[in-house]
N, C-alpha and C positions, 0 to 999 in steps of 0.2 A: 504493500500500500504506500509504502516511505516514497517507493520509487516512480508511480503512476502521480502520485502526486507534486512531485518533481519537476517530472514531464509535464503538467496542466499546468503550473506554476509558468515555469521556463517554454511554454509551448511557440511562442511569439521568435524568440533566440534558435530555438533548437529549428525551424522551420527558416530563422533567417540564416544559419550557419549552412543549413542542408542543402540551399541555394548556393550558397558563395563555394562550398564544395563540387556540388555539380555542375558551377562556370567555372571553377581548375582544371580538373578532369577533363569534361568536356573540351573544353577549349586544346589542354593539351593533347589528347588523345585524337581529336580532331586534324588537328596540325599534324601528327602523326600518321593518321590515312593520309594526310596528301603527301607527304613524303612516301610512306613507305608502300603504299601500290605501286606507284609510277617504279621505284627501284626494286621492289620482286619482280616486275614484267620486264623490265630493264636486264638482270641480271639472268633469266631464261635462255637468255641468247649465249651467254659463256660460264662455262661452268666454273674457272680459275676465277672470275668477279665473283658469282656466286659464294663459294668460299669465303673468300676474304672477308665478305660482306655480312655472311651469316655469322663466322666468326667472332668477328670484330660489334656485332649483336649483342653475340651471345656472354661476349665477356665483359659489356658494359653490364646486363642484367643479373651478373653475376655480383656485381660493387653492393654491398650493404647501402640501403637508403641516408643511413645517418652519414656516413661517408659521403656519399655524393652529393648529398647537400650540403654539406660543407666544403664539398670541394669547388660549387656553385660560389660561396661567398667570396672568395678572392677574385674569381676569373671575371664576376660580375662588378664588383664594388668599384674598380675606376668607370663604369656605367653609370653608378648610383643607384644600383638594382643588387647588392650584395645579398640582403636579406628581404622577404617580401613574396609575392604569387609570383614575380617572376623567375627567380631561383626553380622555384617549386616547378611550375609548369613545363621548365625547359627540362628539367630531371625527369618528370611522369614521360614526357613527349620520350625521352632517351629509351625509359624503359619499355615504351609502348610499341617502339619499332621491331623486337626481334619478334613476336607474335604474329605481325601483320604483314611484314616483307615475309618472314618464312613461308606463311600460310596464302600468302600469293604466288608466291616461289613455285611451291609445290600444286598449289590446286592450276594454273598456268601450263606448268611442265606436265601435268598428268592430263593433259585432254586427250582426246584419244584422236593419232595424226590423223585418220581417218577422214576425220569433222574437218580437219583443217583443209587437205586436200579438197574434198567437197567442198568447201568455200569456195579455195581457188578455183576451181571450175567454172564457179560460179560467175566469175571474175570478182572477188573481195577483195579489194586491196588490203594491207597489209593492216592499217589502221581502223577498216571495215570490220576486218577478220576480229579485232580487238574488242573495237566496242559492239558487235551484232551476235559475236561467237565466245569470245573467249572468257570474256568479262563476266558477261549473265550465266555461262556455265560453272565459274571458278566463283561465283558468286558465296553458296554458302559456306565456306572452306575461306575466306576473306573475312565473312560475317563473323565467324566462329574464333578468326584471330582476335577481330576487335574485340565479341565479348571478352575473351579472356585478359586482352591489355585494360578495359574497363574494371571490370570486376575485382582483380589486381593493382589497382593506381589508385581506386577508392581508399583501400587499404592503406598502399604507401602514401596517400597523400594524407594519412591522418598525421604521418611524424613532421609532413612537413611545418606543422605547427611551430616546433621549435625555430624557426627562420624566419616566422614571424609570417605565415602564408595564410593564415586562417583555416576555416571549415572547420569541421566536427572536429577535428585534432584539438580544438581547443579545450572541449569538454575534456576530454583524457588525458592531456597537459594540467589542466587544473585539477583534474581528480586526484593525478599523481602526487603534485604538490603541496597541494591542501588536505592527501589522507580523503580525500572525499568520494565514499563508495558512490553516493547517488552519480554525482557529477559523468564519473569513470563509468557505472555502467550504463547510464544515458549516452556516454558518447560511442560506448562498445556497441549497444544495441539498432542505435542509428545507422552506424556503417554498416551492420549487419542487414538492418532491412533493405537500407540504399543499393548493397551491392544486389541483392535478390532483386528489385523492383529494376533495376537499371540492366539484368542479363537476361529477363521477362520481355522488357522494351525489345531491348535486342532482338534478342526472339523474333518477336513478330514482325520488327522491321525484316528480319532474313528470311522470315516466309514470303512476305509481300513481296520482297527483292527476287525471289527464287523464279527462275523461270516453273512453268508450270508442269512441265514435260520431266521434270526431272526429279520433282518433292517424293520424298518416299510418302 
């Protein structure tokens, strides 16, 4: 009961935090697809790019959060962006790319030549072939990276609190600090619904996205 009525109390905060979270995320995660499509499709074409690239992915997503954002504070602070959403955002975008370049990568490289050949017949140019064939095929395999870079960056973006980036991270920074259960599990329980409500979304935008021929 301590804790519901917490929530009723703090209802107005915990709805304005749940925002300023979902335009972090959002936004970086966002930035993130426009990078990282264009370079999974990009990378299809050679395999030694490909490499490198996933690589070099995989071992940014490997850095601990608190690390990386601090390693945000110096590279940024002759910007005047040291500490703040901007740190925070550019780190979620970092981590959001091995998900969504792999998972283009792959759903891309795995069409079946087939389909492609049959394009060309068709006379598709190359760019055709992209956005009429390959794209809405490699669709839910795309979708599927972003949930997971979502779902994922909700999370790490709660440490980003310490940098001074806001969202729900703040309740769990003050719970921490203050000994304060309620605080701490309001802010645990919010990320927790956020991330479920936000891979739901998802969802359904990659059903609607999915060509129709191909839904199981």
């Amino acid at each position: 009961m301590d804790l519901l009525n917490f929530i009723w109390d703090n209802l107005d905060l915990i709805l304005d935090k749940t925002i300023e979270h979902i335009s972090l995320v959002g936004i970086a995660v966002g930035l993130a697809l426009l990078a990282g499509v264009p370079i999974g499709i990009a990378i299809t074409q050679n395999q030694k790019s490909a490499s490198i690239v996933l690589y070099t992915a995989s071992i940014i997503i490997t850095i601990p959060s608190v690390a990386l954002f601090g390693i945000m504070i110096p590279l940024l602070s002759p910007f005047g962006h040291g500490i703040g959403p901007v740190p925070a955002m550019i780190a979620v975008l970092l981590y959001s790319l091995l998900p969504i370049i792999r998972n283009t990568y792959i759903a891309i490289n795995n069409i079946d030549p087939a389909l492609r050949e049959a394009a060309r017949g068709m006379g598709m140019r190359p760019l055709e072939r992209l956005r009429l064939l390959e794209i809405p095929l490699a669709m839910p395999v795309i979708m599927a990276g972003v949930r997971t870079a979502v779902v994922m960056n909700i999370g790490v973006m709660t440490i980003a609190t310490f940098i001074g980036a806001g969202g729900l991270g703040d309740f769990i920074s003050s719970g921490i600090t203050q000994s304060d259960q309620l605080q701490l599990m309001t802010g645990a329980l919010a990320v927790s619904i956020l991330a479920v409500i936000a891979d739901y979304c998802l969802l359904f935008i990659q059903n609607k996205l999915t060509p129709a021929g191909i839904k199981l």
